[in-house]
C-alpha positions in Angstrom: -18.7 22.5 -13.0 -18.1 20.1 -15.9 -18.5 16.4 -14.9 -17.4 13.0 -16.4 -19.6 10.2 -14.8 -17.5 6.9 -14.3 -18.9 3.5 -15.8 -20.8 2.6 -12.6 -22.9 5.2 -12.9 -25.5 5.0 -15.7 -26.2 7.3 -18.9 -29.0 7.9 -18.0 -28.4 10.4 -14.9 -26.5 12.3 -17.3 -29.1 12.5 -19.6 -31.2 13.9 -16.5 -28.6 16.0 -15.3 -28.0 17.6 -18.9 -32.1 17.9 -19.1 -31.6 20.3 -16.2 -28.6 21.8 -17.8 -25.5 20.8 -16.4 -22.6 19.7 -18.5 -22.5 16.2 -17.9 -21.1 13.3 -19.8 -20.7 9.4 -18.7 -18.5 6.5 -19.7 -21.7 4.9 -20.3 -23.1 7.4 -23.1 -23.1 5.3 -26.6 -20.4 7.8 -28.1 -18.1 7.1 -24.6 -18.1 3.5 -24.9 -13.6 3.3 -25.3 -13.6 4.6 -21.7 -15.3 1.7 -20.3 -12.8 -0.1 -18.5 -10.4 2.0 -18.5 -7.5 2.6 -15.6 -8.6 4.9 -13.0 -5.8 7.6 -14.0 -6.2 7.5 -17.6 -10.3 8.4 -16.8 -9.0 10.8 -14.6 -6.4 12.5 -17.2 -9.5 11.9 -19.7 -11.3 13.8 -17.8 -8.3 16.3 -16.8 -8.2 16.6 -20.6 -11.6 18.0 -20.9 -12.0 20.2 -17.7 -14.0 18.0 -16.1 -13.8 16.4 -12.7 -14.7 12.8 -12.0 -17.8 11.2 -10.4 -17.1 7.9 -9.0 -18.5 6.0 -5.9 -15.4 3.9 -6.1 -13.9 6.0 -2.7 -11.5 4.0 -1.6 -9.8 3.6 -5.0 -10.2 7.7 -5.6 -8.3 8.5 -2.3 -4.5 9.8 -3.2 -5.1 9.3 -7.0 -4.4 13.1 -8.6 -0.8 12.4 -6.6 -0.6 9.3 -7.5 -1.5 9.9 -11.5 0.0 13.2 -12.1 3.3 13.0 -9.2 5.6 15.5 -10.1 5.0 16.1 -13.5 3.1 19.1 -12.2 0.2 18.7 -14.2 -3.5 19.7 -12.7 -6.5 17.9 -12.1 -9.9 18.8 -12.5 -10.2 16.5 -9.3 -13.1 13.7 -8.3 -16.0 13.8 -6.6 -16.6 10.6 -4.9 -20.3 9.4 -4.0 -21.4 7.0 -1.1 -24.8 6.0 -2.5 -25.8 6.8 -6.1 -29.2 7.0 -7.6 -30.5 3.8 -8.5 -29.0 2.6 -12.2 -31.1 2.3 -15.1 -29.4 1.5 -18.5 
């Protein structure tokens, strides 16, 4: 599974997560940096975009957004994954 690590989470958990082989990128890599602060659906069709699903802890703002971003224009999403507690965050 390919993963795209929203801005709350930090780079370096991708680093450790690529370390172990996984293909992992964040909002909060150095060369990811015009995603930060970007609308919920357009990281979502970002990630959409590159076959990866979203990691986000945000829950109650990831509930109903693949509907809600795509509708009926009968595109797919690679989905979310939502988290209730994440590592601690290190920059």
């Amino acid at each position: 599974m390919r993963l795209l690590l929203d801005e709350m989470i930090g780079a370096v958990v991708a680093e450790q997560l690529r370390d172990r082989g996984h293909d992992v990128v964040a909002v909060q890599d150095p060369d990811r940096g015009h995603l930060r602060g970007l609308d919920d659906c357009l990281l979502l069709a970002t990630g959409d975009d590159e076959g990866r699903a979203v990691v986000t802890d945000n829950i109650s703002e990831v509930v109903g957004l693949p509907a809600e971003c795509f509708g009926d224009r009968g595109q797919r999403s690679c989905g979310s994954l939502a988290v209730r507690e994440l590592p601690q965050r290190r920059q």
